[in-house]
Structure formats: structure tokens, C-alpha cells
TIZADO-704306 format. One record per residue: residue number from 0; residue in one letter; chain; x, y, z of N, C-alpha, C in turn. Coordinates in nm, 4 decimals. Example, Ala and Ser with C-alpha at 12.3 -4.5 7.8 and 13.67 -1.06 7.14 Angstrom:
BEGIN
R  seq  type  mol       npx       npy       npz      capx      capy      capz       cpx       cpy       cpz
R    0     A    A    1.3190   -0.5690    0.7800    1.2300   -0.4500    0.7800    1.3200   -0.3300    0.7800
R    1     S    A    1.2850   -0.2250    0.7080    1.3670   -0.1060    0.7140    1.2900    0.0030    0.7870
END
This chain:
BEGIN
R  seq  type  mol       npx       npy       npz      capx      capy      capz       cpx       cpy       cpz
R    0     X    A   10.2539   15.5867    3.2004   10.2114   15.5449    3.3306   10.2319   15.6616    3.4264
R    1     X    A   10.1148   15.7090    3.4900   10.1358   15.7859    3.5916   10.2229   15.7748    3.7264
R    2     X    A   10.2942   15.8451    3.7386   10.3401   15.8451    3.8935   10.2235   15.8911    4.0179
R    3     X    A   10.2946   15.8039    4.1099   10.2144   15.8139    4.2627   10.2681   15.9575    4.2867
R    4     X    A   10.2008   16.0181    4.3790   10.2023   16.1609    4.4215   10.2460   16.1294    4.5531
R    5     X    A   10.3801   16.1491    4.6035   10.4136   16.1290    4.7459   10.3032   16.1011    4.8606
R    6     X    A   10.1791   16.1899    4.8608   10.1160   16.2104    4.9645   10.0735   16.0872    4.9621
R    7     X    A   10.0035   16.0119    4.8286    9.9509   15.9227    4.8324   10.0180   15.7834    4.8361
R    8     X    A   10.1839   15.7450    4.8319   10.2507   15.6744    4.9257   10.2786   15.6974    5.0474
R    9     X    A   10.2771   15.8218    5.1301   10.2712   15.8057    5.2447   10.1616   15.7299    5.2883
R   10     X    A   10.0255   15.7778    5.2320    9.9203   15.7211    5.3232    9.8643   15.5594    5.3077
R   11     X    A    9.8934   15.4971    5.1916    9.9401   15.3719    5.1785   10.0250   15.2830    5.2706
R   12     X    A   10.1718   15.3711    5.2878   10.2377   15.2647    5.3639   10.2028   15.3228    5.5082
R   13     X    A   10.1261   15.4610    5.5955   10.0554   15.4621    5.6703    9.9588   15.3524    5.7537
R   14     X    A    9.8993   15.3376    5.6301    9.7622   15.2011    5.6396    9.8340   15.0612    5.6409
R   15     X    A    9.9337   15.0321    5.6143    9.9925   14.9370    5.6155   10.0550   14.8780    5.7416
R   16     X    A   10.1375   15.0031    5.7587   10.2434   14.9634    5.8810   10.1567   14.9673    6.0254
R   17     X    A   10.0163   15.0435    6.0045    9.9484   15.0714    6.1433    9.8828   14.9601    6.1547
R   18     X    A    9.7285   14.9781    6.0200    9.6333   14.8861    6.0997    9.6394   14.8719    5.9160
R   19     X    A    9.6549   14.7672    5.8642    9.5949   14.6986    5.7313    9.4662   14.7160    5.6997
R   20     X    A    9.4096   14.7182    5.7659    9.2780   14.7081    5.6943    9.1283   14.8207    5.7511
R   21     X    A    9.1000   14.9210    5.6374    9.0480   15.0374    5.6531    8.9234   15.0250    5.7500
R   22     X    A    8.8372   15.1165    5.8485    8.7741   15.1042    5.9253    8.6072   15.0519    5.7989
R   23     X    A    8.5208   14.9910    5.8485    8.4251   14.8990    5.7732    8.4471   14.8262    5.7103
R   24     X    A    8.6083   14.7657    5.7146    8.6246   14.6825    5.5904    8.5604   14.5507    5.6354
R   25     X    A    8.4628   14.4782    5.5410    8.4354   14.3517    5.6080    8.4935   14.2010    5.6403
R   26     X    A    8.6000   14.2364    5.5597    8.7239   14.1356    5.5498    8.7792   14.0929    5.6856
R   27     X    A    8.8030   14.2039    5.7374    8.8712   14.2401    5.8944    8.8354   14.2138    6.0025
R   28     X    A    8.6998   14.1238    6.0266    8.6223   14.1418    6.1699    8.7168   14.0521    6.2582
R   29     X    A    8.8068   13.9881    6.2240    8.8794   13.8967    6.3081    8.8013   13.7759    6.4152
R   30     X    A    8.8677   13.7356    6.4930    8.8229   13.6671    6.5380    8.6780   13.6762    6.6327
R   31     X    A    8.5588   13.5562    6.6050    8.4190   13.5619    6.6704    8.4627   13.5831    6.8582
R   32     X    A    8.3229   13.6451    6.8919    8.3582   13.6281    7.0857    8.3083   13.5128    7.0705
R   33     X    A    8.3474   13.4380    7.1753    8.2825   13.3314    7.2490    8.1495   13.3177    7.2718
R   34     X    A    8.0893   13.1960    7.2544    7.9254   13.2389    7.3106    7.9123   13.1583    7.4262
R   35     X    A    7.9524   13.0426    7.4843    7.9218   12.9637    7.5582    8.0007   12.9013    7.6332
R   36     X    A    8.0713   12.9640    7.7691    8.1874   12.9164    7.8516    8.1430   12.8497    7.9706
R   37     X    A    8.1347   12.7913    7.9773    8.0962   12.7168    8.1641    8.1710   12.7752    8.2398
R   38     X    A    8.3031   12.7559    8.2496    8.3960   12.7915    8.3761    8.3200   12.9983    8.3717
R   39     X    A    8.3243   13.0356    8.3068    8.2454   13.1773    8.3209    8.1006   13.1940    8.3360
R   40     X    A    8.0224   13.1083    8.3121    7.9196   13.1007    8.3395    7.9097   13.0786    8.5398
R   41     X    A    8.0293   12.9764    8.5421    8.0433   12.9205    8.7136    8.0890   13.0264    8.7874
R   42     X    A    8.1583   13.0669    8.7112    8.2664   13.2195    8.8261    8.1565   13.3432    8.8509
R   43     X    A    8.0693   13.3420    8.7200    7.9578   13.4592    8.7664    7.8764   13.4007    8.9131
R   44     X    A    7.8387   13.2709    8.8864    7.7340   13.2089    8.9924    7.8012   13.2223    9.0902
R   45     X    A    7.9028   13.1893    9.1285    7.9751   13.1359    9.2266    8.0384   13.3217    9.2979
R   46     X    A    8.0083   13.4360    9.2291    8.0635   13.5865    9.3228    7.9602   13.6059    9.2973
R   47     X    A    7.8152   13.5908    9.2973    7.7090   13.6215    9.3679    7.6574   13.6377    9.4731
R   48     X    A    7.5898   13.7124    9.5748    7.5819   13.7185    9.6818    7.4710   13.6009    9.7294
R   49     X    A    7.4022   13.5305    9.8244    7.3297   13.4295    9.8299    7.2933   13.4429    9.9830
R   50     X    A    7.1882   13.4514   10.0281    7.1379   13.4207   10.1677    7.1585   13.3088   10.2214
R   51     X    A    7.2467   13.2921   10.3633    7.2833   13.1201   10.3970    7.2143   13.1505   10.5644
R   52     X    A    7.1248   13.0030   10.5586    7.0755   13.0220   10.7032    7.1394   12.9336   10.7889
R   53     X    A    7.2481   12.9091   10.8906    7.2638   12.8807   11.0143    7.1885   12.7839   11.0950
R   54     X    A    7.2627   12.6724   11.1081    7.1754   12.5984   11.2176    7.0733   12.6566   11.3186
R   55     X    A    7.1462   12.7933   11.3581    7.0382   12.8074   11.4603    6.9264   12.9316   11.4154
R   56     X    A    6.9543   12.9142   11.2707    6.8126   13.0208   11.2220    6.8373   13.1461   11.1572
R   57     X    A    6.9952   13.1756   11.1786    7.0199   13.2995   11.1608    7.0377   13.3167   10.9782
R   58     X    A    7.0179   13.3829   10.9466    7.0651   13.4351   10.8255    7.1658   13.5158   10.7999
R   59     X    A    7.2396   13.5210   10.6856    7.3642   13.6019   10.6785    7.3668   13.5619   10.5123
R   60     X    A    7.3947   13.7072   10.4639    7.4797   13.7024   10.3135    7.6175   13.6871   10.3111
R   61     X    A    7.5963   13.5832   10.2062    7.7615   13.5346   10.1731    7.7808   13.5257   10.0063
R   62     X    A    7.9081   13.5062    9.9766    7.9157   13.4848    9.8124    7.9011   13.3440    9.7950
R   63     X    A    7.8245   13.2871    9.6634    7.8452   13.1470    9.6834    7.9703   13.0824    9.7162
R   64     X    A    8.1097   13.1186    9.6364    8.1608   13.0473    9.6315    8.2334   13.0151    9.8117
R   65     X    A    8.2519   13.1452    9.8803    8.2571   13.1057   10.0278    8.1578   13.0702   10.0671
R   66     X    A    8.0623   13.0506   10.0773    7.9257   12.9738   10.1167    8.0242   12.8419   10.0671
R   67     X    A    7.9970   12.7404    9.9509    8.0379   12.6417    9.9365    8.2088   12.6226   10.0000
R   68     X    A    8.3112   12.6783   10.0266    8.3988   12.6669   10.0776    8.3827   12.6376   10.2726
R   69     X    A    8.3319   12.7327   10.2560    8.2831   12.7258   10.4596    8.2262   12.5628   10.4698
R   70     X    A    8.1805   12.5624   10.3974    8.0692   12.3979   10.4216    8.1409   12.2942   10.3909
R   71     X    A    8.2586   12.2697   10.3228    8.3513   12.2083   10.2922    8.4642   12.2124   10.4124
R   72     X    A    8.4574   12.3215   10.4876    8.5290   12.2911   10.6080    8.4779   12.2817   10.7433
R   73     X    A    8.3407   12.2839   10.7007    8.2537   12.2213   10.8385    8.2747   12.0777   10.8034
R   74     X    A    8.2731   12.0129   10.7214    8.2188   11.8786   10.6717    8.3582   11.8301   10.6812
R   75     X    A    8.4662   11.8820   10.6494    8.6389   11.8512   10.6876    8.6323   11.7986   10.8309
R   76     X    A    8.6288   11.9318   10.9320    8.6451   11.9042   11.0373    8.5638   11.8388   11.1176
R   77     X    A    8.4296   11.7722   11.0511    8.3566   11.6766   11.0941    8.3805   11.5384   11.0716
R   78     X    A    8.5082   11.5314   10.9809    8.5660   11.3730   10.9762    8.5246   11.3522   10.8408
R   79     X    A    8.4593   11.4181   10.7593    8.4483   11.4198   10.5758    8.5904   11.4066   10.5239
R   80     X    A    8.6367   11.2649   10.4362    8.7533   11.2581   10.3925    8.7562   11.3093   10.2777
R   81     X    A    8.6380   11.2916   10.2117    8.6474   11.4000   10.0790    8.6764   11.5655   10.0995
R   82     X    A    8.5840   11.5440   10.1650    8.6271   11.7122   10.1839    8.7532   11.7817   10.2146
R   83     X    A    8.7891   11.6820   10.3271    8.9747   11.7065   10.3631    9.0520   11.6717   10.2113
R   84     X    A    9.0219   11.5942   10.1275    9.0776   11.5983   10.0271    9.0495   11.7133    9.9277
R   85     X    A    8.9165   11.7268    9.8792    8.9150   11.8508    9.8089    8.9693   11.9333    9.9092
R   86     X    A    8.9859   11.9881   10.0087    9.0422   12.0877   10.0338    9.1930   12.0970   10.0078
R   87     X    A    9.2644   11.9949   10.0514    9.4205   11.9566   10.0568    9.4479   11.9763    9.8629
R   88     X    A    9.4001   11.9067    9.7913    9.3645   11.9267    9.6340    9.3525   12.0947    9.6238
R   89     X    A    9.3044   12.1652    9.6459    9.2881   12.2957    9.6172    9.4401   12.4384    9.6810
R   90     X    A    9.4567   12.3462    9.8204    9.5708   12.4366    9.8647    9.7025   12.4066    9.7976
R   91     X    A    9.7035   12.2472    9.8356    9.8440   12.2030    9.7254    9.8511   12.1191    9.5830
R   92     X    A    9.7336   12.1411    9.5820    9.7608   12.0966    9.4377    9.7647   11.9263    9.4516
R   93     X    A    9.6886   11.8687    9.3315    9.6927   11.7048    9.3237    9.8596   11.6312    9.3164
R   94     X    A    9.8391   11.5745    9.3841    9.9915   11.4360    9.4041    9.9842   11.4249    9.2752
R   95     X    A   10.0860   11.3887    9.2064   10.1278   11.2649    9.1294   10.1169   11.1805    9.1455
R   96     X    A   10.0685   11.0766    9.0405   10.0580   10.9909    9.0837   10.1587   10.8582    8.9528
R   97     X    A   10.2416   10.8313    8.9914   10.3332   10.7892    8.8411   10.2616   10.6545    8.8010
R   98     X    A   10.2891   10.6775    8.6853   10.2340   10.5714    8.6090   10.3215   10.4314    8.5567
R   99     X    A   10.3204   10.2963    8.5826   10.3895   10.2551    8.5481   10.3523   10.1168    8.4563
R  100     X    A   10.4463   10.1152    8.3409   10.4158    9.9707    8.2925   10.5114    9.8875    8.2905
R  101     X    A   10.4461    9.7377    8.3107   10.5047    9.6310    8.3096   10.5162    9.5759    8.1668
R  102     X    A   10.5934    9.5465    8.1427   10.6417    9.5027    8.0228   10.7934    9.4601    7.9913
R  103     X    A   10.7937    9.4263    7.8467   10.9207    9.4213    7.7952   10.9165    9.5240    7.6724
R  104     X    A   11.0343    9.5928    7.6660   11.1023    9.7105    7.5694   11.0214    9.6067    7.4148
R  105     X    A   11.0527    9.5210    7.4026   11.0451    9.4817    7.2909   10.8736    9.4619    7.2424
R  106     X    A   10.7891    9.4209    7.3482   10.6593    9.4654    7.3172   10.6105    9.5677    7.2376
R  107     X    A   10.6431    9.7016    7.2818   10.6017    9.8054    7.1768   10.6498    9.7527    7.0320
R  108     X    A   10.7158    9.6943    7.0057   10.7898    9.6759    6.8734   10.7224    9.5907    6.8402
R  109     X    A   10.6563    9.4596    6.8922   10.5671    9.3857    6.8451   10.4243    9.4440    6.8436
R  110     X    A   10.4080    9.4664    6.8671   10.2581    9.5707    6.9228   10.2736    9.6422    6.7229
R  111     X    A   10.3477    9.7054    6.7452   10.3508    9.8099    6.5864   10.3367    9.7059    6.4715
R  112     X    A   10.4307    9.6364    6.4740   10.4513    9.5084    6.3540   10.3310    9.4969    6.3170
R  113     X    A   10.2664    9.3883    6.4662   10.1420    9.3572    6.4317   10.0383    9.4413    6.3489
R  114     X    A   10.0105    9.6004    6.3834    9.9478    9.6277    6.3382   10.0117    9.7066    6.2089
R  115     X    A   10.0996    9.6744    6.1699   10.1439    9.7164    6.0070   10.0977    9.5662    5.9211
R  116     X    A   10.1170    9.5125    6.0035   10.0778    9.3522    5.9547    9.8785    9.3719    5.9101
R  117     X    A    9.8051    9.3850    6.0174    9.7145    9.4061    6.0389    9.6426    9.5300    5.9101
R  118     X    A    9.6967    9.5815    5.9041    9.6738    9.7112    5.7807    9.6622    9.6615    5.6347
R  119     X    A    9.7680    9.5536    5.6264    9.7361    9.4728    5.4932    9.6822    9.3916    5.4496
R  120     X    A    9.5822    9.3489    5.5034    9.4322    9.2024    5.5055    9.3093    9.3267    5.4940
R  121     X    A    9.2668    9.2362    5.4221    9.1294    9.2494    5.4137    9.0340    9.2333    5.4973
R  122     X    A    8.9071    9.2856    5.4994    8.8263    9.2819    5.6128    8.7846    9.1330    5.6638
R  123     X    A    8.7563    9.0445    5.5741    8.7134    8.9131    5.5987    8.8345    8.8442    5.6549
R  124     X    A    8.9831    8.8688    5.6328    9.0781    8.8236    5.6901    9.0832    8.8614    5.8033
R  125     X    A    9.0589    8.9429    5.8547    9.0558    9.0290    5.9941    8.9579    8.9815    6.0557
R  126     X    A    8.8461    8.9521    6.0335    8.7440    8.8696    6.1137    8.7927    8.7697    6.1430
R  127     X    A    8.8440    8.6712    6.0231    8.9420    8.5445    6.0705    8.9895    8.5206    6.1620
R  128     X    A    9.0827    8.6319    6.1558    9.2149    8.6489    6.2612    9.1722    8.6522    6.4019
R  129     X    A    9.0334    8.7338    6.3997    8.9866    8.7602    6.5158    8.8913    8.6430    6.5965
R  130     X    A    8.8149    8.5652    6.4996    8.7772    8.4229    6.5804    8.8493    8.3280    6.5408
R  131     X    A    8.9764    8.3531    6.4967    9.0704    8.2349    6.5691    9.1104    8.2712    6.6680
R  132     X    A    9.1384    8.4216    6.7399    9.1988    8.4013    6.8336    9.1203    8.4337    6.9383
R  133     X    A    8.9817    8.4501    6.9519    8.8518    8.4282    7.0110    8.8015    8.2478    7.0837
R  134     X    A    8.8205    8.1916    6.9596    8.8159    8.0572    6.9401    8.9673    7.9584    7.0551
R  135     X    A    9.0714    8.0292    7.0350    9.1991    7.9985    7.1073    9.1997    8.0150    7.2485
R  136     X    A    9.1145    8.1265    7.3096    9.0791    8.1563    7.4515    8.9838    8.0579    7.5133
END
């Protein structure tokens, strides 16, 4: 059995420790780009420049997305509650809003049963089950 020739373990564990896998290898292309993002599709539209005309005629370039912001605070300070909300939503961020259930602790525990119960019938039993208790209402 031949021995490796130093040079040619250096350049082995070279290729290893840098980049694994040799330049054209086709194995290697890693991960695809993206083809189809909305939120990037919106951010291009939206730092575009756009002609906005003025009640009283005037014209002026703006970017969309301040174009749509300005108009959101004309429509604020015109008594628009949405708008005061999307705006308030955007500076601080949405409330919480907590969620709560009424119940008893022990519900979830019946809730599961049932459907471990439920897992072991057959389909025609399960229809049963279901216009009897269709039938019971």
C-alpha cells in the first residue's frame, strides 16, 4: 500500500477545514434563492417615488409609503378612528389583549378521555354517537 505524500495531506485536510466541497462541485449548490416574497415585493412598491396631487392642484413627488402615511394622518386628525388606531398600532405596538377561559381544571381531562375513548369505535359507531347526541339537543 502506498503512502500519501505529505503535500497531498495537506491539501486534503486544506479542503476540508476551509470549504468541503471543490469549486463546480454539483453536490454543493446549497440552499435555492427565494422566488416569491410579498413583504419584498411591498417594500420595493412602497420606496418608490409616486406623483401626489393636493387638494388644491398642486403636485409634488413623494415615496409611496409616506404618501400612504401622510393620508393616514390627514384622515386621523379628521376624526378617522381607524386611522388613529393604525397609527397608535404602528408607534406602540398592538395591546394585549389576554385571553381567558372559563372552565373547570378538570374539563381538559375530560375533553382528552373522551377523545381516547373516541379513537376506539368504529366509524358507524361514531355516527351513532353523533345522532344521539344530535337527537338529545
Amino acid at each position: 500500500m502506498a503512502k500519501k505524500s505529505v503535500k497531498n495531506v495537506n491539501e486534503t485536510q486544506k479542503r476540508i477545514i476551509g470549504k468541503p466541497f471543490e469549486k463546480g462541485n454539483n453536490f454543493g449548490k446549497g440552499r435555492p434563492k427565494k422566488e416569491f416574497c410579498i413583504p419584498d415585493v411591498l417594500r420595493k412598491l412602497l420606496s418608490e417615488e409616486i406623483t401626489v396631487t393636493n387638494k388644491a392642484g398642486k403636485e409634488s413627488k413623494k415615496m409611496a409609503l409616506e404618501a400612504i402615511c401622510t393620508r393616514a394622518i390627514v384622515q386621523a386628525v379628521n376624526g378617522d378612528k381607524d386611522a388613529r388606531a393604525w397609527i397608535a398600532n404602528r408607534l406602540e405596538g398592538k395591546a394585549r389583549q389576554p385571553i381567558e377561559i372559563d372552565g373547570k381544571l378538570d374539563q381538559n381531562i375530560q375533553i382528552e378521555d373522551k377523545r381516547k375513548e373516541l379513537e376506539n369505535i368504529s366509524y358507524e359507531e361514531l355516527l351513532e354517537k353523533i345522532n344521539e347526541s344530535l337527537s338529545l339537543n
